[in-house]
C-alpha positions as CSV (number, residue, x, y, z in Angstrom):
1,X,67.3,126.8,97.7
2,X,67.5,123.5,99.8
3,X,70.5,122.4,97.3
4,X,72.2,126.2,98.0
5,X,71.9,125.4,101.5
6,X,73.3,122.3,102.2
7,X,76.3,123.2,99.3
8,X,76.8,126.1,101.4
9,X,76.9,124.0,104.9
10,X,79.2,121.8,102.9
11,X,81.5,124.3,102.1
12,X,81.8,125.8,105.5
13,X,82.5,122.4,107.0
14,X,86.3,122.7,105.5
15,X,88.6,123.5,108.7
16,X,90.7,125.5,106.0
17,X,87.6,127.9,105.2
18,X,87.8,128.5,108.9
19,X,91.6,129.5,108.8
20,X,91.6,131.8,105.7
21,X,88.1,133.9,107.2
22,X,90.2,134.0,110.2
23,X,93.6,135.3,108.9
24,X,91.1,137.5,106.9
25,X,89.2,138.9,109.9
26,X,92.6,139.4,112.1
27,X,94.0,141.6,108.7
28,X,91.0,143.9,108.6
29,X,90.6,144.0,112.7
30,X,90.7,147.8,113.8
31,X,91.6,146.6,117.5
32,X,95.0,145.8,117.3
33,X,95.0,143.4,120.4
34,X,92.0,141.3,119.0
35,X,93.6,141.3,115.3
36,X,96.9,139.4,117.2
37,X,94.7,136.7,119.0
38,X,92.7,136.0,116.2
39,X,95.9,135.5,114.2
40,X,97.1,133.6,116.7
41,X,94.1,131.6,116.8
42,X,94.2,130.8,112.7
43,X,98.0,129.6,113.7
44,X,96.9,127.4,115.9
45,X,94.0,125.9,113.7
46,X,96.0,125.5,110.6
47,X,98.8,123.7,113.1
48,X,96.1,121.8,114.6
49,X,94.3,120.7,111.1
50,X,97.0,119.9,108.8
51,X,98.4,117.6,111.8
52,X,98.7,114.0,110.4
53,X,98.6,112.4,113.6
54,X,95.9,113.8,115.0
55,X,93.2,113.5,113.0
56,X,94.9,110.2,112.3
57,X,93.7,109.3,115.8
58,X,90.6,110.7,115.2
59,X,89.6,108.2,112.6
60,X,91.0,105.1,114.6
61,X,88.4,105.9,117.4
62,X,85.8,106.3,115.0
63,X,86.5,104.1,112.4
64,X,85.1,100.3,112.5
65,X,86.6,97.3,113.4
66,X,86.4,94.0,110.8
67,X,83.3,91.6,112.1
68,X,83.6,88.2,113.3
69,X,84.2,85.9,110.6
70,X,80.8,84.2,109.2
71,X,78.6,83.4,105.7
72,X,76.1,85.9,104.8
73,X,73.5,85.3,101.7
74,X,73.7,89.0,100.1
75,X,76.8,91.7,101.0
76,X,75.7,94.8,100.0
77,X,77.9,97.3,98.2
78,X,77.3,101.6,98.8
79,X,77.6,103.4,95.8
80,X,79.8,106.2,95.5
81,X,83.0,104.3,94.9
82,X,83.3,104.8,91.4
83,X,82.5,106.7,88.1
84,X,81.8,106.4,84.7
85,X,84.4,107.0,81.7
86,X,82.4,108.2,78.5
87,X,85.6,107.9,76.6
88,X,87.1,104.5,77.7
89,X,83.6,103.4,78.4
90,X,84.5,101.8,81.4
91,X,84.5,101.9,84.7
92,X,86.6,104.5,87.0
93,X,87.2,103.5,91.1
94,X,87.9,106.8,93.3
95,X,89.4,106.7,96.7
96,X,86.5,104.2,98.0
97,X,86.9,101.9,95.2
98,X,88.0,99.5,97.9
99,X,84.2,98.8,98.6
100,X,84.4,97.3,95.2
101,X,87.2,94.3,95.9
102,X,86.2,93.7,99.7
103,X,82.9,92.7,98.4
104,X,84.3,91.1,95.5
105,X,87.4,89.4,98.1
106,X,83.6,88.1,100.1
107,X,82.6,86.6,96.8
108,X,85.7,85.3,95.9
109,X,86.2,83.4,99.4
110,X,82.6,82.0,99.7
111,X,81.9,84.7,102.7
112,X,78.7,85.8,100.6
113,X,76.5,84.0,98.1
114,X,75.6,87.6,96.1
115,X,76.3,90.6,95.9
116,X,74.1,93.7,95.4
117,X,75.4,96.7,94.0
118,X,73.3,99.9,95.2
119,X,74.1,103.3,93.7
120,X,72.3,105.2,91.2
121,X,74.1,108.4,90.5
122,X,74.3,108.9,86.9
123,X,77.6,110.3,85.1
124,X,77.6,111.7,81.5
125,X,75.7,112.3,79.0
126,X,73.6,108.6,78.8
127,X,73.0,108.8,82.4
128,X,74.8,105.6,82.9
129,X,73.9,104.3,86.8
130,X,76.9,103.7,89.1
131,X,75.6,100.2,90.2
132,X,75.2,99.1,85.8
133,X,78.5,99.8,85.4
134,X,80.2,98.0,88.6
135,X,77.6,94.9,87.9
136,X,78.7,94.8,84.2
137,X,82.4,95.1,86.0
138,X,81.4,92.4,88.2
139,X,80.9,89.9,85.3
140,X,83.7,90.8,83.6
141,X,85.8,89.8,86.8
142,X,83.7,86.6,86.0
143,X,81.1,86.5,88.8
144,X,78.1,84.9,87.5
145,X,74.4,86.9,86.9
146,X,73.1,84.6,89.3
147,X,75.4,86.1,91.9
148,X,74.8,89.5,91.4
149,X,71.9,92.3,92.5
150,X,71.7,95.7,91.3
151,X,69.9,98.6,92.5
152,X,69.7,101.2,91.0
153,X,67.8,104.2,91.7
154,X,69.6,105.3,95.3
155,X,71.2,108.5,95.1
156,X,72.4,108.4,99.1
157,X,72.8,106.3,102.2
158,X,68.8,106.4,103.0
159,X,68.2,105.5,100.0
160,X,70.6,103.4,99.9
161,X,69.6,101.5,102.5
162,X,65.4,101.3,101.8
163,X,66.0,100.3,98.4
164,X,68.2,97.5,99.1
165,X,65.5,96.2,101.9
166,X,63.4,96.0,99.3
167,X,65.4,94.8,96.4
168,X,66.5,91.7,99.1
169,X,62.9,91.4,101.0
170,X,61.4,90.6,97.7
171,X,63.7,87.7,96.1
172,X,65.1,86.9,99.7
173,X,63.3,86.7,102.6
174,X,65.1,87.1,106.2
175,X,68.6,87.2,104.2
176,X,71.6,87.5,106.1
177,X,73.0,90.8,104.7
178,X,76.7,92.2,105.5
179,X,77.3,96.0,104.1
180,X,80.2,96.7,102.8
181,X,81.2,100.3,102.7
182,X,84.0,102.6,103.9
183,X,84.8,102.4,107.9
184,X,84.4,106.1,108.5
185,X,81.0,105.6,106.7
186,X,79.5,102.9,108.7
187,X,78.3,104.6,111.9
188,X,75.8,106.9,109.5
189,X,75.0,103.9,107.5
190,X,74.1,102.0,110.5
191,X,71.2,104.3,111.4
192,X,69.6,104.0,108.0
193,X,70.0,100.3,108.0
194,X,68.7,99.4,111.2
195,X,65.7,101.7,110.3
196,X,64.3,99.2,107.5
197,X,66.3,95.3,108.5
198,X,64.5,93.5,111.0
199,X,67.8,91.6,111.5
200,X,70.7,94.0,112.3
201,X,73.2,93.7,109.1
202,X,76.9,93.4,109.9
203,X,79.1,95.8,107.9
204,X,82.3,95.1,107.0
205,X,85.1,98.3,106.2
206,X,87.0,99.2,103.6
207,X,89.2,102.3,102.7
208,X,90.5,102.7,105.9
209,X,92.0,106.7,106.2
210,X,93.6,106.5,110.1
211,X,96.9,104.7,110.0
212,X,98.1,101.7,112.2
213,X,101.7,103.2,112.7
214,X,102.8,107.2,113.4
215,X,105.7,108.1,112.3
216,X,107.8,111.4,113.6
217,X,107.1,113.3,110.9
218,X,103.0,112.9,111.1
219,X,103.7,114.3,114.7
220,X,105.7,117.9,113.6
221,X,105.5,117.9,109.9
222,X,102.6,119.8,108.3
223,X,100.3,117.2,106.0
224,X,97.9,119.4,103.4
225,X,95.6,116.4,102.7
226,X,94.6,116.7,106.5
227,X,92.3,119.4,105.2
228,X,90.5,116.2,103.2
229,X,90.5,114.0,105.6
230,X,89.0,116.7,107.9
231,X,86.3,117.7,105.6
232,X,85.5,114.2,104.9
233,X,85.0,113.4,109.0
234,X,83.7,116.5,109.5
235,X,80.6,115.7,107.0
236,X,80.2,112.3,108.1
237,X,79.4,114.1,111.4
238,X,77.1,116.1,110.5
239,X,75.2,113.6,108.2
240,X,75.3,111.4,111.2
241,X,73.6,113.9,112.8
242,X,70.5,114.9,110.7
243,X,70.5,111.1,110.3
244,X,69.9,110.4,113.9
245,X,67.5,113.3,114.3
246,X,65.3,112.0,111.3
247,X,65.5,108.5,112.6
């Protein structure tokens, strides 16, 4: 029931759900008067949501800035960022498959000594883990097994974030730990972090979805993958919010 639920809650969060029960609600509305203003209103919304320039600056308020420059002894990498291809039998990067090269970029410019892979949703039949594949990816990019953690078992950002402290606690003690993970992810990751690191970790962004530069049309010209980026903010919102309220 708890899985129906929260499916449900994530379904509703979709700005577009909100303008078809409107344009639905305005059609069968016996009063006339209140049919027009709630068309009006679903107008409005689907103007408002499918405009590129405004949820554009919705992101750049919210979405993190790159850290100072500094070394850290483990960068940890969020799961999510990638799947599994039974077929190929390789590895698959979605749109946060950026996590992936930052951390590898890190690596590659002595920024981290290791990196540690946490992410345990399984994909196909074998239940292949996310964080097995990317390590074996890893190695194949030719970073060494002495420079790479995996984790495992996670399946989301608190988990995430308590198995990791423990992965690092164990093998290294008061490490100095930079996250790496999407910036419109990092102010919900942050909560979970802080809850288990002594230290505060640093977290450095990747995937960024607002833009540096608007053009005219992002200003007058309808964009349908709004709706995404919408439902994307919209659940880091709420998750941000049940995080804080369990923290």
């Amino acid at each position: 029931m708890c899985y129906i639920n929260t499916g449900l809650l994530l379904y509703l969060l979709q700005p577009i759900v909100w303008v078809v029960l409107l344009i639905v609600a305005a059609f069968f509305c016996r009063k006339r008067r209140l049919g027009k203003w709630l068309m009006c209103i679903a107008i409005a919304c689907l103007w408002f949501f499918s405009n590129r320039f405004i949820i554009g600056k919705v992101y750049n308020a919210y979405e993190e800035g790159y850290p100072v420059d500094q070394h850290y002894d483990v960068g940890i990498v969020l799961g999510g960022f990638s799947s599994y291809d039974p077929i190929k039998k390789q590895i698959v990067f979605n749109t946060s498959g950026d996590r992936f090269f930052q951390a590898l970029f890190l690596y590659r410019e002595k920024k981290i000594d290791r990196i540690l892979i946490s992410g345990g949703n399984s994909e196909g039949r074998d239940r292949i883990k996310e964080a097995d594949v990317a390590a074996r990816q890893l190695k194949i990019m030719g970073v060494p097994d002495s420079a790479i953690m995996v984790e495992n078992q996670s399946r989301n950002t608190a988990e995430n974030a308590e198995l990791s402290y423990k992965k690092i606690s164990a093998s290294i003690p008061n490490a100095k730990v930079v996250v790496v993970t999407s910036a419109w992810h990092i102010p919900r990751a942050r909560v979970h972090f802080d809850k288990y690191f002594k230290e505060k970790v640093t977290f450095y962004p990747s995937n960024y979805i607002g833009k540096t530069h608007y053009n005219l049309t992002d200003y007058v010209i309808p964009y349908p993958g709004a709706f995404i980026d919408w439902k994307f903010m919209l659940k880091e919102w709420a998750g941000l919010l049940v995080a804080k309220i369990g923290h």
